[in-house]
VOTOR-648966 format. One record per residue (C-alpha): residue in three letters; x, y, z. Coordinates in steps of 0.001 Angstrom, whole numbers, plus 500000, padded with zeros to 6 digits. Example, Ala and Ser with C-alpha at 12.3 -4.5 7.8 and 13.67 -1.06 7.14 Angstrom:
BEGIN
<rec resn="ALA" x="512300" y="495500" z="507800"/>
<rec resn="SER" x="513670" y="498940" z="507140"/>
This chain:
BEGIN
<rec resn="UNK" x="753875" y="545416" z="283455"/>
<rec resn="UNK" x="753082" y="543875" z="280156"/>
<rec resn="UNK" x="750637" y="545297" z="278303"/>
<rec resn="UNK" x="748802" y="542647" z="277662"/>
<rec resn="UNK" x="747694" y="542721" z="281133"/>
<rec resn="UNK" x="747385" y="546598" z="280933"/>
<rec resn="UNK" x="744375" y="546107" z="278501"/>
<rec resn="UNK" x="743019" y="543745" z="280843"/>
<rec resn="UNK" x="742976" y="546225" z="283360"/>
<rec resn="UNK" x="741608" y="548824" z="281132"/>
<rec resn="UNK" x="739072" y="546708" z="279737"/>
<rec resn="UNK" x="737830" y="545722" z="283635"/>
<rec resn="UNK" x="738136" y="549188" z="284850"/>
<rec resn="UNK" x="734528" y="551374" z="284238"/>
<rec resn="UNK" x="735040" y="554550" z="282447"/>
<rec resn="UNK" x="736050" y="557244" z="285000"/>
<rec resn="UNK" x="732506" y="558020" z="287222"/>
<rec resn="UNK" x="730520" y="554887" z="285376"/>
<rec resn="UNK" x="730895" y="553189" z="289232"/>
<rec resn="UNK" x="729692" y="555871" z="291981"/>
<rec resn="UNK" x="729141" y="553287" z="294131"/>
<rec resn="UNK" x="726323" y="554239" z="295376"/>
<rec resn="UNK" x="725009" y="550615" z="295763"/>
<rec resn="UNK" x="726549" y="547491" z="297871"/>
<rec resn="UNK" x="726892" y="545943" z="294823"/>
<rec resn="UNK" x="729152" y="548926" z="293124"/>
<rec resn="UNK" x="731097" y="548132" z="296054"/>
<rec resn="UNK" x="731655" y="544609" z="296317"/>
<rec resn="UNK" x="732713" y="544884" z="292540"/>
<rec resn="UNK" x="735407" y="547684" z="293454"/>
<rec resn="UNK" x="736667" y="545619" z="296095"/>
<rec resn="UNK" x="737021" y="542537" z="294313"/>
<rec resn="UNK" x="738891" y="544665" z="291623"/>
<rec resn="UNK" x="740978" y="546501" z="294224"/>
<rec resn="UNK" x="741685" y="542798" z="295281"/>
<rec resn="UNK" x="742330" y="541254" z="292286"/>
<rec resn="UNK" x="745065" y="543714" z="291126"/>
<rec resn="UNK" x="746798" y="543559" z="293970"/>
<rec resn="UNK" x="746902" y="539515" z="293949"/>
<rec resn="UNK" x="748012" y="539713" z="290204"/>
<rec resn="UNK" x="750767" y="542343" z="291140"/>
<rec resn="UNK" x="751793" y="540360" z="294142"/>
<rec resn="UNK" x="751640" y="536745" z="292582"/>
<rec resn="UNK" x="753380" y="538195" z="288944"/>
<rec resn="UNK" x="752513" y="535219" z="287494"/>
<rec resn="UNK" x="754742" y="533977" z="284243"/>
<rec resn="UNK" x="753108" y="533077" z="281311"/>
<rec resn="UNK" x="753749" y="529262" z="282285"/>
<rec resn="UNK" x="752212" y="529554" z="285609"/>
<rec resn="UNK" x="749254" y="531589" z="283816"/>
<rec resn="UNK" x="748601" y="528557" z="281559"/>
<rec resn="UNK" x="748565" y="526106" z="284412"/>
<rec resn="UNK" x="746435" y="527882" z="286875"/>
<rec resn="UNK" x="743740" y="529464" z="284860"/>
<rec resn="UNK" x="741645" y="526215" z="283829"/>
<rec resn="UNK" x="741823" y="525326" z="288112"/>
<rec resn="UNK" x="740866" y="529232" z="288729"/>
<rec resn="UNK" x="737974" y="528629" z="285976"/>
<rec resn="UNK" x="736785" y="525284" z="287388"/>
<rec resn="UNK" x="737363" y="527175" z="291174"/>
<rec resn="UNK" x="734946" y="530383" z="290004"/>
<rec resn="UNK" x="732288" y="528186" z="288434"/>
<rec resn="UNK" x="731837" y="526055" z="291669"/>
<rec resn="UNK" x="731789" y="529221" z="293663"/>
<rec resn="UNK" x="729166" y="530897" z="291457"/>
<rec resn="UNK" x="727286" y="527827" z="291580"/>
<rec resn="UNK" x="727540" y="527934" z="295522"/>
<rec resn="UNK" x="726280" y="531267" z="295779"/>
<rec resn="UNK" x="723620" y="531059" z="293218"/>
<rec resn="UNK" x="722199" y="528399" z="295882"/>
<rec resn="UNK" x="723150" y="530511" z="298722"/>
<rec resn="UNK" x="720857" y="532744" z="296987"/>
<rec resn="UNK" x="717873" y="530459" z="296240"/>
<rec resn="UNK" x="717885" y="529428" z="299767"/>
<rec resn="UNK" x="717274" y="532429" z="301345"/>
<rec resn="UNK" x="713422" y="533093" z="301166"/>
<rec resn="UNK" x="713467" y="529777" z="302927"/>
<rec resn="UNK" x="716173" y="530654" z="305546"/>
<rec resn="UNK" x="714068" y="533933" z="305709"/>
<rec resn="UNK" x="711078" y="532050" z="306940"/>
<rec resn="UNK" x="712648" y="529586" z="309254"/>
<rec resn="UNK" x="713897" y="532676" z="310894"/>
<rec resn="UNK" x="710800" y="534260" z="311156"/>
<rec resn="UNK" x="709435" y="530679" z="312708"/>
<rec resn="UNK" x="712543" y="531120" z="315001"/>
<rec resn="UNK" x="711525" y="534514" z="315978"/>
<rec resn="UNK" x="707532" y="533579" z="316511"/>
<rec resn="UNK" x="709019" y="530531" z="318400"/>
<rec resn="UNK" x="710841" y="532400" z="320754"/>
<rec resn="UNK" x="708289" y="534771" z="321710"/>
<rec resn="UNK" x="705443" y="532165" z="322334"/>
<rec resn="UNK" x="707432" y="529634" z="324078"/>
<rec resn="UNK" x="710956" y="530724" z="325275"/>
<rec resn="UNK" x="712945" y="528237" z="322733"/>
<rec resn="UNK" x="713469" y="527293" z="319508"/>
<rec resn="UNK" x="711310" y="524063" z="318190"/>
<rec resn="UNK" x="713129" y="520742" z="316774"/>
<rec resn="UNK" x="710988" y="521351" z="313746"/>
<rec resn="UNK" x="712154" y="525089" z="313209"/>
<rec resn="UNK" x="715825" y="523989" z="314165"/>
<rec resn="UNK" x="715619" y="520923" z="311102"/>
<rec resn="UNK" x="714321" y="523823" z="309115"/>
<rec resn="UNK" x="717114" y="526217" z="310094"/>
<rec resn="UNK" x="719669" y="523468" z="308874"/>
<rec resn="UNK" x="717800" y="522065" z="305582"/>
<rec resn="UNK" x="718050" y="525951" z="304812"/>
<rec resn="UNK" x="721607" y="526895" z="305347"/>
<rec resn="UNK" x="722918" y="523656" z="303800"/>
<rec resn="UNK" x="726127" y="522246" z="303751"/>
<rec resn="UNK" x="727465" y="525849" z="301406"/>
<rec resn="UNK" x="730158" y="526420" z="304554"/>
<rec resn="UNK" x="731394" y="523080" z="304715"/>
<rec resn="UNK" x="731831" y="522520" z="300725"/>
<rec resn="UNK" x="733119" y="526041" z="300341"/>
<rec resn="UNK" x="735772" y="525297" z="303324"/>
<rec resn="UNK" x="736923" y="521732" z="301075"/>
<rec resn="UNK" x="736663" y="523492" z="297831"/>
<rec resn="UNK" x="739472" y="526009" z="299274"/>
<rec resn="UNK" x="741474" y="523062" z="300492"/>
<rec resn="UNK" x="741784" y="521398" z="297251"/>
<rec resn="UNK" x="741846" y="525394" z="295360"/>
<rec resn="UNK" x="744909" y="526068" z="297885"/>
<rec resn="UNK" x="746493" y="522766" z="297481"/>
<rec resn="UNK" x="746529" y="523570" z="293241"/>
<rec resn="UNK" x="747516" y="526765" z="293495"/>
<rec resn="UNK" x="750379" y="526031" z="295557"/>
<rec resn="UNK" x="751806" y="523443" z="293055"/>
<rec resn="UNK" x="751877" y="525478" z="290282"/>
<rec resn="UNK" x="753459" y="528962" z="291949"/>
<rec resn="UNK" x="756799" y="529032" z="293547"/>
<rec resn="UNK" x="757601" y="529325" z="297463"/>
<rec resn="UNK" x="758211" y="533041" z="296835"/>
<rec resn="UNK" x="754694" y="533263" z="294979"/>
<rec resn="UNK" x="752868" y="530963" z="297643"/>
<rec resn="UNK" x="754599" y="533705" z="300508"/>
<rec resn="UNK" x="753169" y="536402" z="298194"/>
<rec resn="UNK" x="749235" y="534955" z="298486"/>
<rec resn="UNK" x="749696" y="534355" z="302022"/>
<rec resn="UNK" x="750686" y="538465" z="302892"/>
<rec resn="UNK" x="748740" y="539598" z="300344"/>
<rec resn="UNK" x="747108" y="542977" z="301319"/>
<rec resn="UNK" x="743554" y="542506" z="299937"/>
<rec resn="UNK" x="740467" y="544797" z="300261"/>
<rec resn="UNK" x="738498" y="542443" z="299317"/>
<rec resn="UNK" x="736481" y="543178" z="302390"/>
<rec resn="UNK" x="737129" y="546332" z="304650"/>
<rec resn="UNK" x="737202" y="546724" z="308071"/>
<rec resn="UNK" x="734895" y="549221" z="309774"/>
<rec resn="UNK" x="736024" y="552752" z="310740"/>
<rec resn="UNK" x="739798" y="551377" z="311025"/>
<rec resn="UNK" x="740971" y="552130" z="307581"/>
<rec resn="UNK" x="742508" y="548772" z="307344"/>
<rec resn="UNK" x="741819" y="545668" z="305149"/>
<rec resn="UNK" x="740088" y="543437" z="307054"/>
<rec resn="UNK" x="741952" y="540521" z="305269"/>
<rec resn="UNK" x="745482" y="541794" z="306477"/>
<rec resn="UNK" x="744549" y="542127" z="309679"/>
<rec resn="UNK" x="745438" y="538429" z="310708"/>
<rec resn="UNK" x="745624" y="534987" z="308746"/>
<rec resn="UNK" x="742542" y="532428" z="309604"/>
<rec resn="UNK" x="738994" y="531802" z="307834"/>
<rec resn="UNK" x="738022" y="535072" z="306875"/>
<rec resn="UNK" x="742095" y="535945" z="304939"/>
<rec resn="UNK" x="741576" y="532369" z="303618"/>
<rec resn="UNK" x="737486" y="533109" z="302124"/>
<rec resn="UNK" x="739075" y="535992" z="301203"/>
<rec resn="UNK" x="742134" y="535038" z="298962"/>
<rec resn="UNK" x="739381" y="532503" z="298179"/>
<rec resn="UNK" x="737128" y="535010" z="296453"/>
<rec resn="UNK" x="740205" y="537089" z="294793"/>
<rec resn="UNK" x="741422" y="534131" z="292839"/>
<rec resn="UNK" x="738075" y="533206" z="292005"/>
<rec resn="UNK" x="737042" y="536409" z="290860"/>
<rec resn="UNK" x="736206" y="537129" z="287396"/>
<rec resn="UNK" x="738812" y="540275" z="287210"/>
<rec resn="UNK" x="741599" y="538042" z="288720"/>
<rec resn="UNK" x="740863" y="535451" z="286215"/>
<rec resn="UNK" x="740513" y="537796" z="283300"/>
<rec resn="UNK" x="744173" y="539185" z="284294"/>
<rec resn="UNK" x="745268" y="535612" z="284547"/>
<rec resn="UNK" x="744382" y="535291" z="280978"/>
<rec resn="UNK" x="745703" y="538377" z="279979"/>
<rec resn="UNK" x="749061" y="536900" z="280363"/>
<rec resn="UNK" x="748281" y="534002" z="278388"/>
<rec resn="UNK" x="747744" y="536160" z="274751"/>
């Protein structure tokens, strides 16, 4: 490995103990490191492909930041159309029209763009890596999200929405797209 992409590494990686994960959040970041190493080691991108991909993998993170930051600022309002859900149920047996319109305005349309924005992420990607490379992303073995008690990535475990959100995340990942750049110096 080139070791340009070896200080990339190093600079992402905490000093040894910073990260006890002791929080979700200490986690999630280890995973989506674990994750991004193992798509840069799978993919082996050439400094070529590096140049082509990283200004679609910026434009790609920036949209899903966006997306969760209002995933994020919707939830006190998903929070209380639940709670109206809840109070609904237990006085009268169903769900109101009005609580159901405000279940809706509250989760948005985040699915349904995130779903397109992988489309049109999958169909760049795929133009700029070779056959071999496009195999690679599709048997990727990321953690990016484990499964419980089975000691298995839950992303390996079959292809379908929940591989493809994950791939998703590891290419739009800050570490993956710091490595990408690392082989750009």
């Amino acid at each position: 490995m080139n070791l340009k992409i070896w200080t990339a590494i190093l600079a992402l990686a905490p000093a040894a103990g910073a990260l006890a994960a002791n929080s979700a959040d200490d986690v999630r970041a280890l995973r989506t490191e674990v994750a991004a190493l193992q798509l840069d080691r799978a993919l082996n991108l050439t400094r070529d492909q590096a140049q082509a991909l990283l200004p679609v993998l910026q434009n790609a993170s920036a949209q899903a930041k966006a997306r969760r930051a209002q995933v994020e600022a919707s939830r006190p309002a998903l929070a209380a159309a639940l709670s109206q859900a809840v109070a609904d149920l237990k006085s009268t047996g169903s769900i109101s029209p009005a609580t159901q319109q405000a279940l809706a305005a509250a989760r948005g349309t985040g699915f349904a763009t995130a779903r397109a924005d992988m489309k049109v992420l999958r169909a760049q990607v795929e133009q700029i890596l070779t056959p071999q490379q496009v195999q690679a992303l599709k048997s990727a073995p990321l953690w990016a999200k484990s499964a419980p008690d089975a000691g298995v990535p839950a992303a390996k475990a079959g292809h379908g929405p929940g591989r493809h959100f994950a791939v998703l995340r590891a290419l739009t990942s800050d570490p993956f797209v710091a490595l990408v750049q690392a082989r750009i110096s």
